[in-house]
Steps between C-alpha positions, in 0.01 A plus 500: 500500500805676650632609132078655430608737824801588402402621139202685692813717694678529164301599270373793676868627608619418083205762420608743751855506412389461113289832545783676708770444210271606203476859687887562620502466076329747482149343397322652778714851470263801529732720410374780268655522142515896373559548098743710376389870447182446763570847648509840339846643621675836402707500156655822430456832669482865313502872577313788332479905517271589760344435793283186584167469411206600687329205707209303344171610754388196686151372336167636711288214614288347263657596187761308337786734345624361136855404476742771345765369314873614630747564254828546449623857663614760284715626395792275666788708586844420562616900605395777658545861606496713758616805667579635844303750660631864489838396346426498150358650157442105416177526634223579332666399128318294291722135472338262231160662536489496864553772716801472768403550834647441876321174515491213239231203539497165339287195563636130498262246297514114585485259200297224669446124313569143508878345359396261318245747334629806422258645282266530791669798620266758758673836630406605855655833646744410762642846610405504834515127553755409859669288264589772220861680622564809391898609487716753394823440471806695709687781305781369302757659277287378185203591697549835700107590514332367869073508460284364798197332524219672644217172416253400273758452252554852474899676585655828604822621335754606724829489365564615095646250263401169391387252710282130490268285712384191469120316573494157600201290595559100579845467317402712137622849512560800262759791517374874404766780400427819706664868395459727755581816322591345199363311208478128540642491156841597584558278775690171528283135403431387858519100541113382495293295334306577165084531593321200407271519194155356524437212280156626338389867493171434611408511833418250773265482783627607871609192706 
């Protein structure tokens, strides 16, 4: 009679503690698992001639705007030029079939897509973006020429001779040559990184 009792006390406490050591195994984790590649990240970053595109216009109720395809911005540029106001007959010449000016704009692209999937690849403009840094360099011996940036992705010469900045959005960044006054061409190789090329030449739908 007395051993019935005690196996009633036992067995109940054996379950318990049974239960309680499956789960600190991890049996009863709940713990969320993540595969590799689950998030679209940024993979490269390029720049191009020009300014940054125009908006899209936000859809008016009721209608349901199509999806335009983004694609890769062009041309990608790795120099510019530019000249300083009132200081010089550079500006106004035609350099590579663009005319030279006080002010030279380029727009930063984002090559958006998963790692383990790299043929997925969507570009979204990321010019203005508070992560995308915009920096030129300080005049050096090599590089004597000083431009500033104004916004937008757009600079100001201010100082003739050759000069570089660089664009950098989370970690990925490119360098651009800048002659201000002078031909690109003739200036030193600035250290950078060569702009990424996309891995299909069609197009791919905005993230």
């Amino acid at each position: 009679m007395i051993w019935r009792r005690r196996c009633l006390v036992l067995v109940p406490v054996l379950s318990f503690l049974a239960a309680a050591l499956i789960m600190s195994c991890g049996g009863g984790s709940s713990n969320p698992t993540y595969p590799t590649g689950s998030a679209s990240s940024i993979l490269a970053i390029n720049v191009c001639a020009g300014p940054p595109p125009t908006p899209t216009a936000s859809p008016t109720p009721g209608h349901t705007p199509t999806p335009t395809p983004t694609p890769i911005c062009t041309p990608i540029v790795t120099s510019g030029a530019v000249c300083v106001p009132n200081t010089s007959l550079f500006c106004g010449t035609n350099l590579n079939g663009q005319t030279v000016g006080t002010t030279v704009p380029f727009n930063a692209q984002g090559i958006f897509g998963y790692i383990d999937q790299p043929k997925t690849q969507k570009y979204r403009d990321v010019t203005n973006n508070t992560s995308t840094l915009w920096n030129p360099v300080t005049a050096s011996v090599n590089f004597p020429g000083v431009i500033s940036y104004i916004g937008n992705g757009e600079f100001v010469g201010v100082t003739t001779g050759c000069t570089y900045f660089t664009v950098s959005d989370a970690g990925f960044s490119q360098t651009i040559l800048v002659g201000v006054n002078v031909d690109p061409a003739t200036c030193p190789t600035p250290p950078g990184t060569a702009p990424a090329a996309p891995v299909s030449s069609g197009p791919s739908p905005t993230p």
